[in-house]
mmCIF file of the N, C-alpha and C atoms, coordinates in Angstrom:
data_MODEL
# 
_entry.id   MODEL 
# 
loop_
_atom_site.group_PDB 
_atom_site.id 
_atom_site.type_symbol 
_atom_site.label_atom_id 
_atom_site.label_alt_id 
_atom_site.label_comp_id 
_atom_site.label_asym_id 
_atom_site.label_entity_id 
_atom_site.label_seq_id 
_atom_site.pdbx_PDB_ins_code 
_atom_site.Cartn_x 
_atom_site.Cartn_y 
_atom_site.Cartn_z 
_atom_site.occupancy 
_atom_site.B_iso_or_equiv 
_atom_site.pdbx_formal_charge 
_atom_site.auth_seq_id 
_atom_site.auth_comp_id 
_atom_site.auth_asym_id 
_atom_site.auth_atom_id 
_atom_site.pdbx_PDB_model_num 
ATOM 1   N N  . UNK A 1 1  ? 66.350 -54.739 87.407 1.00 0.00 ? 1  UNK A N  1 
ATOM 2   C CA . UNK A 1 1  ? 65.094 -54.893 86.723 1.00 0.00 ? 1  UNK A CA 1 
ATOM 3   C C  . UNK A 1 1  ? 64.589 -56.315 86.878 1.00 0.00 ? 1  UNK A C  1 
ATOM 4   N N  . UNK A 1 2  ? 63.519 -56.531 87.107 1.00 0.00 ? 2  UNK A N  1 
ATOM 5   C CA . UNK A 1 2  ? 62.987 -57.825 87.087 1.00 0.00 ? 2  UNK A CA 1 
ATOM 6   C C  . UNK A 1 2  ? 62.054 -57.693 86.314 1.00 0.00 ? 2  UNK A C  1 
ATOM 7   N N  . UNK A 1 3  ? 62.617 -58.925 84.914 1.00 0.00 ? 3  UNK A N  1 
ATOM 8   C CA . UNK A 1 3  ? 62.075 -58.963 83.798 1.00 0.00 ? 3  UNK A CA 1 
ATOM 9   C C  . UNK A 1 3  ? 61.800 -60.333 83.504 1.00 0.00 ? 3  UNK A C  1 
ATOM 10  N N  . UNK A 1 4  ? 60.609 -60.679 83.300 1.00 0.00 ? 4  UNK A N  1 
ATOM 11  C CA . UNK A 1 4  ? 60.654 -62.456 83.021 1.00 0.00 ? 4  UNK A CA 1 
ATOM 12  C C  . UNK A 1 4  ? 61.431 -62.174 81.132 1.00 0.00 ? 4  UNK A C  1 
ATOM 13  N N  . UNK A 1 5  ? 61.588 -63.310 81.616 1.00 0.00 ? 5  UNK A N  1 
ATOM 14  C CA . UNK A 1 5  ? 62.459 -64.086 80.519 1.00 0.00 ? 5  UNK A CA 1 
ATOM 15  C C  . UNK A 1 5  ? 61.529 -65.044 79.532 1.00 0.00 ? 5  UNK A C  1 
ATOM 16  N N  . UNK A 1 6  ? 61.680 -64.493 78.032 1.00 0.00 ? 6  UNK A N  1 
ATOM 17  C CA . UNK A 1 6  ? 60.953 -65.010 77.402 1.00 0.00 ? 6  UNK A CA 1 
ATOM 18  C C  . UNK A 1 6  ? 61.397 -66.188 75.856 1.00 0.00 ? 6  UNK A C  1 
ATOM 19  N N  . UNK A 1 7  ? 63.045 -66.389 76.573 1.00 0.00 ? 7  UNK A N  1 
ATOM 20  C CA . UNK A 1 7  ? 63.584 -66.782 75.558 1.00 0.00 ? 7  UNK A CA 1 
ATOM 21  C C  . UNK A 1 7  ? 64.782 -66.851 75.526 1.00 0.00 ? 7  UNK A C  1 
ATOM 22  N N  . UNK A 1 8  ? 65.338 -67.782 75.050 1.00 0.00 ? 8  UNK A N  1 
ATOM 23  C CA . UNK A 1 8  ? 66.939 -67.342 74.427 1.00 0.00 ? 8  UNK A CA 1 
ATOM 24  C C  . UNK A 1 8  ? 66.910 -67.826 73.005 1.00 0.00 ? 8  UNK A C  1 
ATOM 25  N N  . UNK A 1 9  ? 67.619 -66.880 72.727 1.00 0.00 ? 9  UNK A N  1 
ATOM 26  C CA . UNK A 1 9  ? 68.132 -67.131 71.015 1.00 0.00 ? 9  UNK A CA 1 
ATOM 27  C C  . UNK A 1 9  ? 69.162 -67.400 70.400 1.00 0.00 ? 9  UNK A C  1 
ATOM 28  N N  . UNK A 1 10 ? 69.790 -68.985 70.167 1.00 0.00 ? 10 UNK A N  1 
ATOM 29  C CA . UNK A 1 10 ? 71.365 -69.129 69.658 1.00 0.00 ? 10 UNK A CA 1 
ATOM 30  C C  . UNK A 1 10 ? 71.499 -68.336 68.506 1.00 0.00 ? 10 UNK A C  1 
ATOM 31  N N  . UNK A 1 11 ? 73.150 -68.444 69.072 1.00 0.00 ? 11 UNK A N  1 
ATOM 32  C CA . UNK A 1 11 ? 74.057 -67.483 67.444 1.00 0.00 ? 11 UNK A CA 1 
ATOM 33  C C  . UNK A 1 11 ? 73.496 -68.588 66.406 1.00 0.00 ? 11 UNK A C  1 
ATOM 34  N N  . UNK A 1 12 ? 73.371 -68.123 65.108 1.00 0.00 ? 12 UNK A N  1 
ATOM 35  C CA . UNK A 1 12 ? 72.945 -68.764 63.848 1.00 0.00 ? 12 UNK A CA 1 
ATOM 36  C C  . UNK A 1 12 ? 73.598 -67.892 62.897 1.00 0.00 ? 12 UNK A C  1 
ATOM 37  N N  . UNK A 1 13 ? 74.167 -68.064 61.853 1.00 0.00 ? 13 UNK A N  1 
ATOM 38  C CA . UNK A 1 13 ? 74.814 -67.487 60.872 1.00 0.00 ? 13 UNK A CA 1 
ATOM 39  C C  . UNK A 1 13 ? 73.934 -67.496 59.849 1.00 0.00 ? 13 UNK A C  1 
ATOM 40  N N  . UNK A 1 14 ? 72.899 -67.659 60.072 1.00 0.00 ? 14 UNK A N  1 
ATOM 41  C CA . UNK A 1 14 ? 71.786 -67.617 58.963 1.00 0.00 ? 14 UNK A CA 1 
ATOM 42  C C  . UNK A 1 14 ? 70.940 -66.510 59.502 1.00 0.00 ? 14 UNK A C  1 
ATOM 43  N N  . UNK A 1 15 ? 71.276 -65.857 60.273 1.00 0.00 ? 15 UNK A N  1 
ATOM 44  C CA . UNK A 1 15 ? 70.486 -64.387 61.024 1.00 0.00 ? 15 UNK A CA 1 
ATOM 45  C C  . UNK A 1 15 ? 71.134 -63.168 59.293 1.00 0.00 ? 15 UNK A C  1 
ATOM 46  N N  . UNK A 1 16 ? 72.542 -62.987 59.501 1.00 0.00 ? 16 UNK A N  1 
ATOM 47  C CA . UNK A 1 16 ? 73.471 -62.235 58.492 1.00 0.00 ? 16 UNK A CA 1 
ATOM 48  C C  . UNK A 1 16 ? 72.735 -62.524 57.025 1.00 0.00 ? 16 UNK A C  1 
ATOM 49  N N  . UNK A 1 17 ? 72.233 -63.932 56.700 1.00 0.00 ? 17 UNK A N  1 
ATOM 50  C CA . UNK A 1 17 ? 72.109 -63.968 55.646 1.00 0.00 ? 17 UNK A CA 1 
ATOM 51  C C  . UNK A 1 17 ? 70.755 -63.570 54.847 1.00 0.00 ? 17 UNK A C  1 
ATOM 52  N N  . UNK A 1 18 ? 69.630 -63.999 56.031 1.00 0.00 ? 18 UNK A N  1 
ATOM 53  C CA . UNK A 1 18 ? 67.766 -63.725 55.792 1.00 0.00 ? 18 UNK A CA 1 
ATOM 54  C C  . UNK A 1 18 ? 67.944 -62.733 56.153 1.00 0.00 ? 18 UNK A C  1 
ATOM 55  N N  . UNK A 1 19 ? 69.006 -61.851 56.092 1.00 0.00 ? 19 UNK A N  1 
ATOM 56  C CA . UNK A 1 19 ? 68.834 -59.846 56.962 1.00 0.00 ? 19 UNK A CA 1 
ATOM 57  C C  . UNK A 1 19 ? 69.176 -59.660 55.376 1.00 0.00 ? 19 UNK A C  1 
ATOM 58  N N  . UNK A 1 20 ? 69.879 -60.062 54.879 1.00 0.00 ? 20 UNK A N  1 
ATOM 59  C CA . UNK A 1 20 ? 70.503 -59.796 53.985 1.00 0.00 ? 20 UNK A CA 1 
ATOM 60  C C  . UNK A 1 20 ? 69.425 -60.010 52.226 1.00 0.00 ? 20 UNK A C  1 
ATOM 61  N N  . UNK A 1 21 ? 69.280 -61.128 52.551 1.00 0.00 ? 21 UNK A N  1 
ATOM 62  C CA . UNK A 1 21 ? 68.198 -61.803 51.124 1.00 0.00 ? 21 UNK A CA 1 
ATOM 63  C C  . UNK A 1 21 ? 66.726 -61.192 51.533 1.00 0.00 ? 21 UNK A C  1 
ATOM 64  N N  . UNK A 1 22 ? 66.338 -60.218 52.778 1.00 0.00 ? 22 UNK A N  1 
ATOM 65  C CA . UNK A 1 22 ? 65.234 -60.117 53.578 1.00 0.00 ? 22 UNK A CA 1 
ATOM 66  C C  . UNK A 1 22 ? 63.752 -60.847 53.056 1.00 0.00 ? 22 UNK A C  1 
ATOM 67  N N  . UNK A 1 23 ? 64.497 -62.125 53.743 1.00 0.00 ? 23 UNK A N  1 
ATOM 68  C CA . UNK A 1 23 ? 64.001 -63.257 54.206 1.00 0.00 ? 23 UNK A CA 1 
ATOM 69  C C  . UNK A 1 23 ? 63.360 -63.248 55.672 1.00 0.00 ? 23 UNK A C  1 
ATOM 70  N N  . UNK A 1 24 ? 62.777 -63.585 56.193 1.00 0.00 ? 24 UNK A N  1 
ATOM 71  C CA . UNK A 1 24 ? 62.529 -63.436 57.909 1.00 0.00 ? 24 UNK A CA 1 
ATOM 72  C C  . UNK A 1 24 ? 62.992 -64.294 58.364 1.00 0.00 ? 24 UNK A C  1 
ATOM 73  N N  . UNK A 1 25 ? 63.970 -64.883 59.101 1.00 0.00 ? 25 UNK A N  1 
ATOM 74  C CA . UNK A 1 25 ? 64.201 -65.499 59.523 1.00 0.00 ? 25 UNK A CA 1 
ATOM 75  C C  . UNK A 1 25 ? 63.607 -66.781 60.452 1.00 0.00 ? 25 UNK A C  1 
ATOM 76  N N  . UNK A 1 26 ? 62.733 -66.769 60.632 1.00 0.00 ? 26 UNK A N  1 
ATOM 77  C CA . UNK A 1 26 ? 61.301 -67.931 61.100 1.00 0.00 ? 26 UNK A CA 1 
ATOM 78  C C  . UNK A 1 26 ? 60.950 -68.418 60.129 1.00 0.00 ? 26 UNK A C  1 
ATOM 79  N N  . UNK A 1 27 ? 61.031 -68.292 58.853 1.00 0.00 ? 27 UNK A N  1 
ATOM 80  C CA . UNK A 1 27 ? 60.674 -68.686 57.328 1.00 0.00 ? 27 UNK A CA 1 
ATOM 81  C C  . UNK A 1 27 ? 62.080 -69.784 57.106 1.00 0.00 ? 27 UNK A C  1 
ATOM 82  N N  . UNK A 1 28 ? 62.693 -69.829 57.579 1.00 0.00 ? 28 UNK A N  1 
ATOM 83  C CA . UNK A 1 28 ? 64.055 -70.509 57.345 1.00 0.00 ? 28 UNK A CA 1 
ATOM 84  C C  . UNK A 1 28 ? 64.354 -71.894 57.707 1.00 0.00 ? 28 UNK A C  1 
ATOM 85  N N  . UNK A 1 29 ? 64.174 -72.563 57.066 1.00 0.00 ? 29 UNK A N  1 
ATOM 86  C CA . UNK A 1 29 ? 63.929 -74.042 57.872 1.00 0.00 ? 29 UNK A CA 1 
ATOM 87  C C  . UNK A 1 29 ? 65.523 -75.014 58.175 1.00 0.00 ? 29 UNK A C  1 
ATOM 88  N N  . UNK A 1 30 ? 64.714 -75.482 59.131 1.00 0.00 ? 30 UNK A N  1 
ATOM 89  C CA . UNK A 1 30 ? 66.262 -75.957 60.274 1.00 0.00 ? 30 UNK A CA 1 
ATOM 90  C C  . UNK A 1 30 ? 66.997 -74.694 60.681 1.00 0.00 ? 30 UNK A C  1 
ATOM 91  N N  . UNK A 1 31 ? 66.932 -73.709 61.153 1.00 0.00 ? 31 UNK A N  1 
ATOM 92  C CA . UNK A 1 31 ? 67.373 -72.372 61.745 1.00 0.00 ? 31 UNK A CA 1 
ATOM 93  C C  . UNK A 1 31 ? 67.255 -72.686 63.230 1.00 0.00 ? 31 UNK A C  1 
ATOM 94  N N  . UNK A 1 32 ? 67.824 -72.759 64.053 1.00 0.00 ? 32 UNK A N  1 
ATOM 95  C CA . UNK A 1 32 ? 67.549 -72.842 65.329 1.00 0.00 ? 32 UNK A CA 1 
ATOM 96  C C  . UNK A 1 32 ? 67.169 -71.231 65.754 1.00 0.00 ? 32 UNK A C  1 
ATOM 97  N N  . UNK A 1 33 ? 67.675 -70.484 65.182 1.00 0.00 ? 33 UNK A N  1 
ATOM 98  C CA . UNK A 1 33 ? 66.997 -69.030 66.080 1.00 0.00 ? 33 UNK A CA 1 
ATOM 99  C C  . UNK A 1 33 ? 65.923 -68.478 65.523 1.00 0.00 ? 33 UNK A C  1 
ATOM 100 N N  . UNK A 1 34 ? 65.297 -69.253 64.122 1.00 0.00 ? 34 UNK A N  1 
ATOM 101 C CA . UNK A 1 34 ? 64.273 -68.766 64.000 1.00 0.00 ? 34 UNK A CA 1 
ATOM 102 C C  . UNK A 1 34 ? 63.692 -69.432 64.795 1.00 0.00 ? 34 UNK A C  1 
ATOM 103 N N  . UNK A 1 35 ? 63.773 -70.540 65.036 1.00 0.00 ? 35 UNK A N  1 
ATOM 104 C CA . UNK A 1 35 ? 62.754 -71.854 66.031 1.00 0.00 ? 35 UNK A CA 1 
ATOM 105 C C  . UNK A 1 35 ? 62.502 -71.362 67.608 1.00 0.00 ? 35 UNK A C  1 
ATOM 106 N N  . UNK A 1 36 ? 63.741 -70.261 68.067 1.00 0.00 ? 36 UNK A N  1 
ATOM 107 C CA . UNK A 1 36 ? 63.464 -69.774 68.963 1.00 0.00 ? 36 UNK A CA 1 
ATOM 108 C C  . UNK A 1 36 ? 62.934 -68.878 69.422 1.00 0.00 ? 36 UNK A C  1 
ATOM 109 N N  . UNK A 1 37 ? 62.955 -67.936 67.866 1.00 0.00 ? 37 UNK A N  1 
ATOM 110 C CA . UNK A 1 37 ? 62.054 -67.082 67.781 1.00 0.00 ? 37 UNK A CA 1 
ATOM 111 C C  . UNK A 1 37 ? 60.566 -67.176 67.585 1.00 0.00 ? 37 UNK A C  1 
ATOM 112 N N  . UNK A 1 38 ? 60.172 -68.395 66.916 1.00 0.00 ? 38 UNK A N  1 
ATOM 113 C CA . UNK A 1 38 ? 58.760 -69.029 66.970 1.00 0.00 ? 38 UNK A CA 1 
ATOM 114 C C  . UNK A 1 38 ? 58.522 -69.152 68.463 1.00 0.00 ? 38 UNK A C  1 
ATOM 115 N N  . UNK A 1 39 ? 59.440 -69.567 69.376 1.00 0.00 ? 39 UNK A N  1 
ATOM 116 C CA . UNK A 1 39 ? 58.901 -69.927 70.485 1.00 0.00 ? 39 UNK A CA 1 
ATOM 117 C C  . UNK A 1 39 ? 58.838 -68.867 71.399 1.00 0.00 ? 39 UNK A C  1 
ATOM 118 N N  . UNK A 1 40 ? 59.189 -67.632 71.089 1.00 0.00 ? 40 UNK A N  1 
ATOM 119 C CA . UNK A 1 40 ? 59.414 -66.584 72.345 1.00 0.00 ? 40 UNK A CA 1 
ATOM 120 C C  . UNK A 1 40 ? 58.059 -66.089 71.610 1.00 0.00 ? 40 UNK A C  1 
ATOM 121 N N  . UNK A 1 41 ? 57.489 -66.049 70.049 1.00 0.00 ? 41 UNK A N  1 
ATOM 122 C CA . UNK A 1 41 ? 56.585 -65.509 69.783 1.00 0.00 ? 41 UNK A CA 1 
ATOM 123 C C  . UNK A 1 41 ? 54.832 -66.207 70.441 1.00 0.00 ? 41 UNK A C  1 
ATOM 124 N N  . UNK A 1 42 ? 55.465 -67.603 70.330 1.00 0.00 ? 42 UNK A N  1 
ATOM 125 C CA . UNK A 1 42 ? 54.381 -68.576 71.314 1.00 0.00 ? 42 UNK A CA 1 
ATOM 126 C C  . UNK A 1 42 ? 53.848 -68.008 72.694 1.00 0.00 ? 42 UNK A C  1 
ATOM 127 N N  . UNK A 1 43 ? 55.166 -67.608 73.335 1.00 0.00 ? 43 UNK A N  1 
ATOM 128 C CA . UNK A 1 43 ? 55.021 -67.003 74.811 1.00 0.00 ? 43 UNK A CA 1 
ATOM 129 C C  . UNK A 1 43 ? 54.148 -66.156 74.882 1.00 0.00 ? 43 UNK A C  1 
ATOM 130 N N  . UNK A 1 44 ? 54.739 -64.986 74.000 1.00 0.00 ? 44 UNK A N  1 
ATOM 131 C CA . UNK A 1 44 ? 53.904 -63.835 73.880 1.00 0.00 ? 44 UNK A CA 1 
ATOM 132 C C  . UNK A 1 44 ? 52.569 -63.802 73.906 1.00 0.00 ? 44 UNK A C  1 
ATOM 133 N N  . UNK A 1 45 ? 51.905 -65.081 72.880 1.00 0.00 ? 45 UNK A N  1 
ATOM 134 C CA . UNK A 1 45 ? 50.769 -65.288 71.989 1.00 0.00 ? 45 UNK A CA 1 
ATOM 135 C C  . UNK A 1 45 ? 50.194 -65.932 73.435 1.00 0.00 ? 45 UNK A C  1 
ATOM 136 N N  . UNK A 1 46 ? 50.488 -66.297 74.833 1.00 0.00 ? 46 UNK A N  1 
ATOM 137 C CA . UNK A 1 46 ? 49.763 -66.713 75.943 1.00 0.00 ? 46 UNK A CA 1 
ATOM 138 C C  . UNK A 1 46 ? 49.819 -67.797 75.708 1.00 0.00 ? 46 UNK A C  1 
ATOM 139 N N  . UNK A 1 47 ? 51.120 -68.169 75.706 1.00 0.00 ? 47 UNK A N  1 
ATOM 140 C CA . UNK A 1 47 ? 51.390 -69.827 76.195 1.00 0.00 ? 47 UNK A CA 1 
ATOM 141 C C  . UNK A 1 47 ? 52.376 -69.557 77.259 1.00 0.00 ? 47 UNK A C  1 
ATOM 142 N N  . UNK A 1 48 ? 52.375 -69.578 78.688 1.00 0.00 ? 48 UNK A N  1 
ATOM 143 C CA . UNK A 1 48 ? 53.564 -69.177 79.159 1.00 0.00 ? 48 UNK A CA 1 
ATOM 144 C C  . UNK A 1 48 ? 54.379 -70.428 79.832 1.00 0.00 ? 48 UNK A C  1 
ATOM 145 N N  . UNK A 1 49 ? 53.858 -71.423 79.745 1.00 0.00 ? 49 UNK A N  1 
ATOM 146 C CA . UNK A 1 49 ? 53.654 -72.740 80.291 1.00 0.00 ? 49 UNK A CA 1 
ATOM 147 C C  . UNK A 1 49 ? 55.194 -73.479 79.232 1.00 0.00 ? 49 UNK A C  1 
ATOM 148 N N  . UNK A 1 50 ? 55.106 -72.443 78.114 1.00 0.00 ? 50 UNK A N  1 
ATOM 149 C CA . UNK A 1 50 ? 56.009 -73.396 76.790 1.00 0.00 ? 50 UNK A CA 1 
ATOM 150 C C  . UNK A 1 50 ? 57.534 -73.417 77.735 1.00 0.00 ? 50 UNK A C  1 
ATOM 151 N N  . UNK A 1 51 ? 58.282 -74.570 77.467 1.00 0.00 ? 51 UNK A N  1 
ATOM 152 C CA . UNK A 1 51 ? 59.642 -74.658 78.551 1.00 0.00 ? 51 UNK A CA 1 
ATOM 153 C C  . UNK A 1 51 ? 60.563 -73.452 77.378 1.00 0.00 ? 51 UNK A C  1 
ATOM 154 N N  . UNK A 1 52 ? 61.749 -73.293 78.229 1.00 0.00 ? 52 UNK A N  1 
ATOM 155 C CA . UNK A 1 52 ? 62.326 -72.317 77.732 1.00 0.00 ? 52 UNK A CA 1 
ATOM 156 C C  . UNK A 1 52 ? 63.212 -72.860 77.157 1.00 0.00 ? 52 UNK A C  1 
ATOM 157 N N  . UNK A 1 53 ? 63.814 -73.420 75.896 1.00 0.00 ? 53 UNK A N  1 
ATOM 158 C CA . UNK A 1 53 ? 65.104 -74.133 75.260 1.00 0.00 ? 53 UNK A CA 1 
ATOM 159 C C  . UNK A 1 53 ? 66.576 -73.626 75.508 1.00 0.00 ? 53 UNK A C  1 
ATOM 160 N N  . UNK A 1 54 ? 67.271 -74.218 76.399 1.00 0.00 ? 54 UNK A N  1 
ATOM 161 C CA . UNK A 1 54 ? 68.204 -73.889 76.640 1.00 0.00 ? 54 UNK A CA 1 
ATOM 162 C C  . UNK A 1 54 ? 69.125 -74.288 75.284 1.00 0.00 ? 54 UNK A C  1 
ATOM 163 N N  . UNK A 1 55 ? 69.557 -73.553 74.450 1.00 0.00 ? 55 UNK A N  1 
ATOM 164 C CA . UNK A 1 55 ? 70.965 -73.966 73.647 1.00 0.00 ? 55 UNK A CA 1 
ATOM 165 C C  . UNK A 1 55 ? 71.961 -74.707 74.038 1.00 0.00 ? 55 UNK A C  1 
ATOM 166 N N  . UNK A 1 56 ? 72.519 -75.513 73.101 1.00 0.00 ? 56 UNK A N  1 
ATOM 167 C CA . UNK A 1 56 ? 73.509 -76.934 73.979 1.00 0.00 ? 56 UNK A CA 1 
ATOM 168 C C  . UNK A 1 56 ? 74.695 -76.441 72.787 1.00 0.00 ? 56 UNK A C  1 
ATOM 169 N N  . UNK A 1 57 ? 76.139 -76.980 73.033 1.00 0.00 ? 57 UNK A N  1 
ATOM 170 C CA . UNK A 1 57 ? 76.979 -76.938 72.535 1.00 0.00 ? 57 UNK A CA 1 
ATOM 171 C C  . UNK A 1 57 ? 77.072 -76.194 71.621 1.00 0.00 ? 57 UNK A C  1 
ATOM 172 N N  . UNK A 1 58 ? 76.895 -74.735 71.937 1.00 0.00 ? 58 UNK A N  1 
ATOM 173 C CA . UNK A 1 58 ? 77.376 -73.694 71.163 1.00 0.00 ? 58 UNK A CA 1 
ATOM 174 C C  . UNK A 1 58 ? 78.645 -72.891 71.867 1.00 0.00 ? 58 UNK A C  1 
ATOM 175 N N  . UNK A 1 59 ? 79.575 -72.487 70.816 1.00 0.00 ? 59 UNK A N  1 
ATOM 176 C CA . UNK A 1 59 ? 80.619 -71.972 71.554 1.00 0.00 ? 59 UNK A CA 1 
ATOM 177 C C  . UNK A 1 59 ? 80.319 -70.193 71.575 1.00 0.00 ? 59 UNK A C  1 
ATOM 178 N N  . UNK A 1 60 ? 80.861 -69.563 73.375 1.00 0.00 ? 60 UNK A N  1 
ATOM 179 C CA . UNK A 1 60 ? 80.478 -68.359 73.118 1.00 0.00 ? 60 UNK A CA 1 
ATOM 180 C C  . UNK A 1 60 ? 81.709 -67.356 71.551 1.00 0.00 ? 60 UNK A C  1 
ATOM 181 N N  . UNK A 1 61 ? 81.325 -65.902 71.751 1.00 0.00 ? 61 UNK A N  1 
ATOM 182 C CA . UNK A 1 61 ? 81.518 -65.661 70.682 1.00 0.00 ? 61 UNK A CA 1 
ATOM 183 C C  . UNK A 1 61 ? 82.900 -65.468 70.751 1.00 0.00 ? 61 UNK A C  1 
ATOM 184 N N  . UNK A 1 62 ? 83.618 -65.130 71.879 1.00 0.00 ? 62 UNK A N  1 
ATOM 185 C CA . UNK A 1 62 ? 84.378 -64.802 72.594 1.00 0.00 ? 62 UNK A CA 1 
ATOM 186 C C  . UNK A 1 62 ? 85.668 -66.094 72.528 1.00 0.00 ? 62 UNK A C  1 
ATOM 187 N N  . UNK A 1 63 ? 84.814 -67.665 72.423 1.00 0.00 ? 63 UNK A N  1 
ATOM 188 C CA . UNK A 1 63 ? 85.611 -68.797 72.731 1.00 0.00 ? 63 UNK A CA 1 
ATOM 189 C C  . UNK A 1 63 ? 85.989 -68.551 70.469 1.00 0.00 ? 63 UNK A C  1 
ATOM 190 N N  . UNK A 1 64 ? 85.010 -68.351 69.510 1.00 0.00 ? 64 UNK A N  1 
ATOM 191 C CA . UNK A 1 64 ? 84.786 -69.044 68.371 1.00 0.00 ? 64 UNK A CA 1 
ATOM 192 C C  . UNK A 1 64 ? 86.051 -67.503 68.169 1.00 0.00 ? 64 UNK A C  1 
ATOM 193 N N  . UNK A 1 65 ? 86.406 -66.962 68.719 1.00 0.00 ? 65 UNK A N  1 
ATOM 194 C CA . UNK A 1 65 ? 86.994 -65.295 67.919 1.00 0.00 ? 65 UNK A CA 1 
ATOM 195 C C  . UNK A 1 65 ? 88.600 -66.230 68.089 1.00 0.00 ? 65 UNK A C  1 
ATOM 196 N N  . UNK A 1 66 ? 88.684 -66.722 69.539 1.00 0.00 ? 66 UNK A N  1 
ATOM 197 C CA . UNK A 1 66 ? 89.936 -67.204 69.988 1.00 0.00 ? 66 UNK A CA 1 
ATOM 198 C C  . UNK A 1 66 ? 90.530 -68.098 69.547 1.00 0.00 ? 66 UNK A C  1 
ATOM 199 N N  . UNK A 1 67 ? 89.386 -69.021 68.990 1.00 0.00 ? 67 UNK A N  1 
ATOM 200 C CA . UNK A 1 67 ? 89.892 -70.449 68.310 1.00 0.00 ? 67 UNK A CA 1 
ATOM 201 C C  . UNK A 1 67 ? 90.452 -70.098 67.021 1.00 0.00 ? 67 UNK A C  1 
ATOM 202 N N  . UNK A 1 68 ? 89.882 -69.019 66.541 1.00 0.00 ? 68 UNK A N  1 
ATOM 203 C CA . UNK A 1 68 ? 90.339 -68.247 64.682 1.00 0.00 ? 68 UNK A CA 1 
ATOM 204 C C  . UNK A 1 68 ? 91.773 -68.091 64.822 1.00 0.00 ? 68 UNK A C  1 
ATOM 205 N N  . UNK A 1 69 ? 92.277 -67.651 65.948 1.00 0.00 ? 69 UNK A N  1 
ATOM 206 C CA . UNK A 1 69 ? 93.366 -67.116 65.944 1.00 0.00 ? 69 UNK A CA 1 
ATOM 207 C C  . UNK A 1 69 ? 94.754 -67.958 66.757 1.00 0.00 ? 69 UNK A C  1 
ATOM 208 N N  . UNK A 1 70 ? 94.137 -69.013 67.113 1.00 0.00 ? 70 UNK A N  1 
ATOM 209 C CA . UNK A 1 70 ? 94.376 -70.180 67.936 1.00 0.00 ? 70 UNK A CA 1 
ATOM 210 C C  . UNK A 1 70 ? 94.967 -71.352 66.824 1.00 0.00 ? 70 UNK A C  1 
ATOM 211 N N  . UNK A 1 71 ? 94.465 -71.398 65.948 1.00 0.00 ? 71 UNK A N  1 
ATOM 212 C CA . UNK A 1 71 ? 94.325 -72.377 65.119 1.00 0.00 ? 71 UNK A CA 1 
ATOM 213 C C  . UNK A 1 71 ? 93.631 -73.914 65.216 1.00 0.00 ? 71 UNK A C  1 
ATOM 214 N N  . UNK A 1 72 ? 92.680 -73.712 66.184 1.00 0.00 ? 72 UNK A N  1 
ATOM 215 C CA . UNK A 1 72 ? 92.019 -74.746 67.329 1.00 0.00 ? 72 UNK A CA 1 
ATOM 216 C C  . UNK A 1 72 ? 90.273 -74.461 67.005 1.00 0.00 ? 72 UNK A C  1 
ATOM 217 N N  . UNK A 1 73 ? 89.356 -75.475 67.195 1.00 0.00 ? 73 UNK A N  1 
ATOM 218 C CA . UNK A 1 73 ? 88.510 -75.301 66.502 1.00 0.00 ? 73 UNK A CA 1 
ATOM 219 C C  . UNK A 1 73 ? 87.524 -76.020 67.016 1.00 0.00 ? 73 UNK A C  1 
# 
């Protein structure tokens, strides 16, 4: 499939919680995935020009499951 790409969205543990309090999560301040979600909604809205935020030093979910059990962190 060739699909442009309109985004990435870091893990945030504040996704579980505004699902939960149903909060929206873009309402959430300092949230990085709502912020990314503002920005994929920018795209949409015909900005296509906006750069795409690559996420920095997040561990995958895969590395954060291993470290639990690792005792490493």
């Amino acid at each position: 499939l060739s699909i442009e790409l309109l985004g990435l969205v870091p893990m945030d543990d504040r996704v579980v919680v505004s699902t939960n309090n149903g909060i929206p999560l873009v309402l959430e301040k300092g949230s990085n995935a709502g912020e990314a979600f503002k920005r994929i909604a920018m795209r949409l809205n015909g900005d296509p020009d906006l750069p795409i935020q690559v996420p920095k030093g997040q561990k995958s979910i895969w590395r954060k499951f291993a470290s639990k059990f690792s005792g490493k962190n």
